[in-house]
N, C-alpha and C positions, 0 to 999 in steps of 0.2 A: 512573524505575526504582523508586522509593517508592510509588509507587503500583500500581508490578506487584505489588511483594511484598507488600503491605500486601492487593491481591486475591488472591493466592496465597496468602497465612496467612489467610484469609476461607475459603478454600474447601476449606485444609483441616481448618481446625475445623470448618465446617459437614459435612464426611466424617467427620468423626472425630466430631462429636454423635450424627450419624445411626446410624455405626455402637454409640455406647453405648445409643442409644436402640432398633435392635436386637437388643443384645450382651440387654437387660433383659428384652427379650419373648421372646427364647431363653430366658435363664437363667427367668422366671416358667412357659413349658412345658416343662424341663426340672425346676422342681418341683412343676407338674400333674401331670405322667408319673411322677414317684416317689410322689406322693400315693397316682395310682391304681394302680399297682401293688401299693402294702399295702391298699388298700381290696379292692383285687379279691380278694386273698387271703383277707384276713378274711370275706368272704361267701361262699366256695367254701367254707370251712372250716366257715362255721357250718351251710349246708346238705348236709354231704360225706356223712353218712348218710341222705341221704332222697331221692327221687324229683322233690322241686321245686326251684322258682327263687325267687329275691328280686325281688321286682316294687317294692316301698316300704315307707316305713318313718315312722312318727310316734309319739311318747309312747312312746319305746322298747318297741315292739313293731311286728313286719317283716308286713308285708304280701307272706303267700309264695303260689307259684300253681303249679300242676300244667302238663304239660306243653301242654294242651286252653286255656289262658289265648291271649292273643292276643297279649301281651307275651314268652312263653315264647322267644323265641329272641334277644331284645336280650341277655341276660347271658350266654350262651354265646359272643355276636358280640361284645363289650366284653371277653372273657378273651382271644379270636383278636387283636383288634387290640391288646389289650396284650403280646402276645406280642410281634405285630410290633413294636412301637414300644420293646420293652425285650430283647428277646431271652431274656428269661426261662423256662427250662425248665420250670420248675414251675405259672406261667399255661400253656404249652401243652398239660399234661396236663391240668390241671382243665376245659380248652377242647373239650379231646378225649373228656372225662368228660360233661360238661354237654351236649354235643351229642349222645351217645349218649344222653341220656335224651329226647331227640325220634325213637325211631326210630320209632314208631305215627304220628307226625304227616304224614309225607307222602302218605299214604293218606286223610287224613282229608278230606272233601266238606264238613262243617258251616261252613266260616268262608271268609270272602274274606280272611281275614289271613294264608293261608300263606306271603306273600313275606315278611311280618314274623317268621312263626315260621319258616320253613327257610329264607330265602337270606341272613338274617342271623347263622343257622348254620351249617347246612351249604355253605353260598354261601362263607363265609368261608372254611370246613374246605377246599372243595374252590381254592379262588384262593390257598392257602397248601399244601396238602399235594398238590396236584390229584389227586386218587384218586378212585375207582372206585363207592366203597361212598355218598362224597356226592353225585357225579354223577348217579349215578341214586336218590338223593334227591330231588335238588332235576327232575328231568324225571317224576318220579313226582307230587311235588307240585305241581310243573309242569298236569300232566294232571286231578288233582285240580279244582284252581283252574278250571281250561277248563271242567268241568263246572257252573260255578256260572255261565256264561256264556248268554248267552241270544238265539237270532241276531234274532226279530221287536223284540227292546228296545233290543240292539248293545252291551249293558256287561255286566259283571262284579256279578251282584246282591252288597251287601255284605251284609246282614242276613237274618236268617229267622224275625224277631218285630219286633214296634210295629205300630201301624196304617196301616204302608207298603204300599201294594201290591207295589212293585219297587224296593226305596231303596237307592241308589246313595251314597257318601258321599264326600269328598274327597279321605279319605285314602289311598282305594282305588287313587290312581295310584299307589302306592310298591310295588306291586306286582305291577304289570306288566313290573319290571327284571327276575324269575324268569321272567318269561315270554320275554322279549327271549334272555335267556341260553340259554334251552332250545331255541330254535329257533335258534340259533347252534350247540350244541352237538349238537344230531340232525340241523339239515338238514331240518325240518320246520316250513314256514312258517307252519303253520295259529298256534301261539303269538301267533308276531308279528303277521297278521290280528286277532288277537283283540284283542294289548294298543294294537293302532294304532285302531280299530277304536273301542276305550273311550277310547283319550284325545282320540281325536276327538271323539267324543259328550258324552265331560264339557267339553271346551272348548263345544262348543256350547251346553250349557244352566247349566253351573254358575256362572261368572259372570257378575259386573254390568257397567255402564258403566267403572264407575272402577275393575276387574279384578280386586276383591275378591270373595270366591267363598261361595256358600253351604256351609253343610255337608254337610245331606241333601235331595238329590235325588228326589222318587219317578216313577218312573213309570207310565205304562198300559200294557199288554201289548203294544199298537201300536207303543210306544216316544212319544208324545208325551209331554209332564209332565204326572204328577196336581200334583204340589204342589213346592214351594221353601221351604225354613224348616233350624232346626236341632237339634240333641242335646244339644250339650256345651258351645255359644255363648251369649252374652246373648240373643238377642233373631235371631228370623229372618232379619232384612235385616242385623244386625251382623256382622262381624269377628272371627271368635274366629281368635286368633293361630294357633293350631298347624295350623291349618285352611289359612292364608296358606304357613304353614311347609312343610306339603305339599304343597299346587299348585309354590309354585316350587321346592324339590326333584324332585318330580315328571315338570315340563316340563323343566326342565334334563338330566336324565334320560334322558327320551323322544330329545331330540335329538341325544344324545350314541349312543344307542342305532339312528337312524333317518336321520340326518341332513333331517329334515326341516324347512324351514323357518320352518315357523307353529310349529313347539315354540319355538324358541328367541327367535323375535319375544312368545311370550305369556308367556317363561320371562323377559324383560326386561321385559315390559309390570307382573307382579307385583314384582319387584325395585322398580322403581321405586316402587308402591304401597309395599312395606316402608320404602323408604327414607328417604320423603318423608311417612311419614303424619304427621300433625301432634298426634296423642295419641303417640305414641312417647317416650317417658321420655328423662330427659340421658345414660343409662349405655346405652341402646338396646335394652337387655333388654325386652321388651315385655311391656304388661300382659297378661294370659290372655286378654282382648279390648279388641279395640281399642276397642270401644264401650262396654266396662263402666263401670255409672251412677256408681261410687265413686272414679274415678282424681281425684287420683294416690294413692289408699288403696287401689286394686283389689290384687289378690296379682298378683305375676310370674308368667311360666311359662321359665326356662331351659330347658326341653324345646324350644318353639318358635324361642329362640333357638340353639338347638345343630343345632339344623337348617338355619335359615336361616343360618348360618357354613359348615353345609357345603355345602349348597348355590350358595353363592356365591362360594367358592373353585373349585369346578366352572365356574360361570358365566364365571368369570373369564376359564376358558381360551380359551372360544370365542368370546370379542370381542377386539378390537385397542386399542391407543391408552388413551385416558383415559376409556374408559368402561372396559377393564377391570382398571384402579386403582381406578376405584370400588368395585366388585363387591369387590376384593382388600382393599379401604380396608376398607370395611363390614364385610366378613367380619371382618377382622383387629382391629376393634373389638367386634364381638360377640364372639370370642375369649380377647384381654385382660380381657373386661370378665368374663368367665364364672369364669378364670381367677383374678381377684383374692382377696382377703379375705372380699368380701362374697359370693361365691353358690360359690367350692370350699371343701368342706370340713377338715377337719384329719384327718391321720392319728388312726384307730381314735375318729372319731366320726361320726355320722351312718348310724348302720347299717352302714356300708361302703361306701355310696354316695359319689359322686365329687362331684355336684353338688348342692346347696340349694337350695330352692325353685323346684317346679316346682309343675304347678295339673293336676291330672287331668282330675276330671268336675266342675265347681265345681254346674253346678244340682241336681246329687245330692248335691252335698255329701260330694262322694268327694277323697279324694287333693290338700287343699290345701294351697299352702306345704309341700310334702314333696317328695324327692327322688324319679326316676323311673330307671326303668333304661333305658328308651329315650330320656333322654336323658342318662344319661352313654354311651350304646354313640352316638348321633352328636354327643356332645361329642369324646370319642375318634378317631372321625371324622375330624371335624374339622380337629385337632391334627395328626393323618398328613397329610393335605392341604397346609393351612397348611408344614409340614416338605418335604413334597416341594419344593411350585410353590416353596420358596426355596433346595433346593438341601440341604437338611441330613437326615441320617443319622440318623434317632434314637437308632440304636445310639453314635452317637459322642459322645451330649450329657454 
């Protein structure tokens, strides 16, 4: 009988640790979500007379960009999702503010980033208010994008300068979910051909053996490859994090959108690349690459990890058992780890920005160790995710 109870008070201290341990990673994004709520503020506020966005910020002076940036619709889609996540009236206007200064952009041909400038916009506006006016945004932009398509090549050209002939880049699947959506939303398959179409084609040539992917793609008008190499990576054959961070959001993406099977098998095959790589820091936060020559001095990128957290909160759902505790594990420590002392920042400093130290363009020697707005909009993300798959209300924290 002493030893029943003696198991019995074992196990439920071990429930009652579990649940403080938890109660604390509640309570630590219940004070991310108040952080970013006055950060969001304070940058709506400081651009409330002008035309642009907050793209970063370093030596106190912001890095702002007009609506034609490529980043242009991460801070509009961080105002939506702090709505949701707080219920606050006054984020929903400025969300509803900020999006109306993208209305020229769904027309616009010049960029393969419209999924990043309108479905992170108006994508949000319309899966929150569902109306009329973002609908046909986002299938305008929709059509936009299709024309940057190309049927002898099969992708989505992303650039239209460097010395690419047809250069296709990684990050380009993140943009095929606007596609996915529009032919859901019209009944018009030709979308979906297209975005099935590209991530077929980038599965085929853009990664390696060991599932790490390059950045830029070119091709020949045939569609075979002129070349393999990178932009924003150390070194051609290397690893640049956010590169990694987009394929497996991406595929995860694609399958959740297609039900297809080779997404979700390549959406696990990268996962496990993140998971296990072996330059990976103690915090998980990753270097900006994974090959870069200076680690462990290289600069971090939380942008790549704010992606791969959400990303694998997704992942999660569509495995069973103890692999997707992993995905949940992982995530849930890139997360916390985001969330701490060292990379969130303090109310009314850091620009307004949510997160610290992200790594832009490092071989231009753009945007390093600075905060980004694409990744606090999928740190945010994130955070909703995270809240869902356990069941919690953000409204109630």
């Amino acid at each position: 009988m002493k030893n029943k109870i003696l198991l019995l008070a074992g196990i439920l201290l071990m429930a009652f640790s579990a649940c403080n341990r938890s109660d604390k990673k509640v309570e630590a994004l219940k004070h991310a979500i108040d952080v970013a709520e006055y950060q969001l503020k304070q940058s709506a506020a400081e651009f409330d007379t002008t035309q642009l966005f907050p793209r970063s910020w370093k030596a106190d002076k912001f890095r702002a960009v007009d609506a034609y940036d490529w980043t242009s619709g991460f801070f509009p889609g961080s105002l939506w999702i702090g709505y949701q996540l707080t219920g606050d009236e006054a984020l929903k206007s400025e969300a509803e503010k900020y999006t109306a200064r993208l209305h020229e952009i769904p027309a616009y041909k010049g960029t393969h980033d419209l999924g990043f400038m309108v479905f992170c916009s108006y994508g949000m506006q319309q899966a929150i208010e569902n109306d009329e006016v973002s609908a046909a945004a986002i299938v305008e932009a929709s059509n936009s994008l299709s024309s940057r398509f190309c049927d002898s090549v099969g992708l989505i050209r992303s650039w239209d300068f460097g010395p690419w002939n047809y250069p296709v880049i990684i990050d380009n699947m993140m943009n095929l979910e606007m596609l996915f959506w529009a032919s859901r939303h019209t009944g018009d398959k030709s979308y979906y051909d297209i975005a099935v179409r590209h991530a077929d084609n980038t599965l085929a040539n853009h990664f390696r053996e060991d599932n790490s992917s390059y950045h830029v793609i070119s091709y020949n008008n045939d569609g075979t490859v002129e070349s393999k190499g990178t932009f924003q990576g150390f070194a051609d054959d290397s690893s640049w994090a956010r590169g990694q961070a987009w394929g497996l959001y991406g595929y995860t993406m694609s399958y959740r959108e297609t039900g297809l099977e080779r997404y979700l098998e390549h959406a696990q095959k990268i996962a496990e690349l993140i998971m296990n790589h072996p330059n990976t820091p103690e915090d998980r936060i990753p270097y900006w690459d994974y090959n870069a020559p200076n680690i462990p001095d290289a600069p971090r990128d939380t942008s790549a990890a704010a992606v791969m957290a959400s990303a694998l909160f997704e992942l999660s759902t569509m495995v069973e058992g103890e692999l997707s505790q992993r995905y949940f594990d992982y995530g849930e420590t890139l997360l916390m780890a985001l969330s701490s002392d060292a990379y969130l920042a303090k109310k009314g400093e850091n620009g307004g920005f949510i997160l610290m130290h992200a790594t832009g363009h490092l071989p231009a020697n753009s945007e390093i160790d600075v905060p980004l707005n694409y990744g606090d909009y999928y740190y945010l993300e994130a955070i909703r995710r995270y809240l869902g798959l356990r069941g919690i209300d953000p409204l109630t924290l």
